[in-house]
C-alpha positions as CSV (number, residue, x, y, z in Angstrom):
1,X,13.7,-79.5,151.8
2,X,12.9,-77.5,154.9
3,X,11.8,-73.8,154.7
4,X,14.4,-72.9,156.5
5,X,16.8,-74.7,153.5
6,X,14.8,-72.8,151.4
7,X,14.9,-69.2,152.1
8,X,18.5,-69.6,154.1
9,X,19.7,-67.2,151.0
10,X,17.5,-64.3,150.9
11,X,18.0,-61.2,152.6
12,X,16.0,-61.1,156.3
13,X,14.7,-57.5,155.0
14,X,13.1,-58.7,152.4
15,X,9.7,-60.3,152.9
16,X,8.1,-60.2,149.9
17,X,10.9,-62.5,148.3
18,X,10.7,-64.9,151.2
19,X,7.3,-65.0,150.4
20,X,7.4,-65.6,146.8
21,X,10.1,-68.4,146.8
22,X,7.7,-69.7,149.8
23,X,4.7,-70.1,147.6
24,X,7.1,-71.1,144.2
25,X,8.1,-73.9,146.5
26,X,4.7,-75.4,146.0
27,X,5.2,-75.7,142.2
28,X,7.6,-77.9,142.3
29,X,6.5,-81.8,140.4
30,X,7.1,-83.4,137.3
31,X,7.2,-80.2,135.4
32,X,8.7,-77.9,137.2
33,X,12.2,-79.4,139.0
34,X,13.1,-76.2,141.0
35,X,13.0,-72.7,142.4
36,X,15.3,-70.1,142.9
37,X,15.7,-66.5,143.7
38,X,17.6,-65.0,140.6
39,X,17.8,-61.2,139.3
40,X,16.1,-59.5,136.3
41,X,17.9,-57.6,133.7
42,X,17.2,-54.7,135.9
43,X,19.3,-56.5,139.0
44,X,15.7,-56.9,141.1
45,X,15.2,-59.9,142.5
46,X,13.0,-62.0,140.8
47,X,11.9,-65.7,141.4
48,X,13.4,-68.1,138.5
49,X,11.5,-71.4,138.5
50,X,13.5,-74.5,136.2
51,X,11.6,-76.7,134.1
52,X,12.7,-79.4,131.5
53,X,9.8,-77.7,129.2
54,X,9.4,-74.5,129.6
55,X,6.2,-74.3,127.2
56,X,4.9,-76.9,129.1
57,X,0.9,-76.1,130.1
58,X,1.9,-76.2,133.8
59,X,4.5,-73.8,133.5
60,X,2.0,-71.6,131.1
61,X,-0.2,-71.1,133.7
62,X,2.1,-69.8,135.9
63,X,1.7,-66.0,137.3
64,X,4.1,-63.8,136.2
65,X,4.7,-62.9,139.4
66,X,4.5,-63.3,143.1
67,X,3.8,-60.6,145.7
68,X,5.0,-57.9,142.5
69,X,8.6,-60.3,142.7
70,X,9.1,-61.2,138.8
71,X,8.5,-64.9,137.6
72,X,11.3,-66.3,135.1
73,X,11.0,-69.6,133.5
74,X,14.5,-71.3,132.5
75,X,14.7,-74.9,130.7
76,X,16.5,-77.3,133.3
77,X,16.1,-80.6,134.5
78,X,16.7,-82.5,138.0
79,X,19.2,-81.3,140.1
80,X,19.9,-81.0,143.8
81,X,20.9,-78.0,146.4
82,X,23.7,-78.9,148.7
């Protein structure tokens, strides 16, 4: 997936969730199967990042959040972006 796949979503004006799903990108192996950009309860962006385990000690040791943008785990496996 190209960066420019990646971030084709997110809003031009916001850099700093360009920049989060950017880095997120980087997680992604055997226990984490994808990134996103998602909302929080509040309706702020936040980066959502799937993984089959989500107690998993790969996904524990993930920051809770990326340039102040929110990290949210959610249990999912394999899947692909069209």
């Amino acid at each position: 997936m190209s960066e420019d796949d990646l971030i084709a979503g997110i809003p031009q004006e916001d850099p700093a969730v360009r920049d989060a799903l950017a880095t997120a990108e980087e997680w992604i192996g055997a226990e984490i199967q994808g990134v996103a950009v998602g909302e929080t309860a509040q309706g702020e962006p936040c980066v959502v990042v799937y993984a089959p385990d989500p107690e998993s000690p790969a996904v524990r040791e993930l920051p809770s959040s990326l340039n102040d943008i929110p990290v949210r785990v959610e249990a999912g496996g394999p899947f692909l972006a069209e």
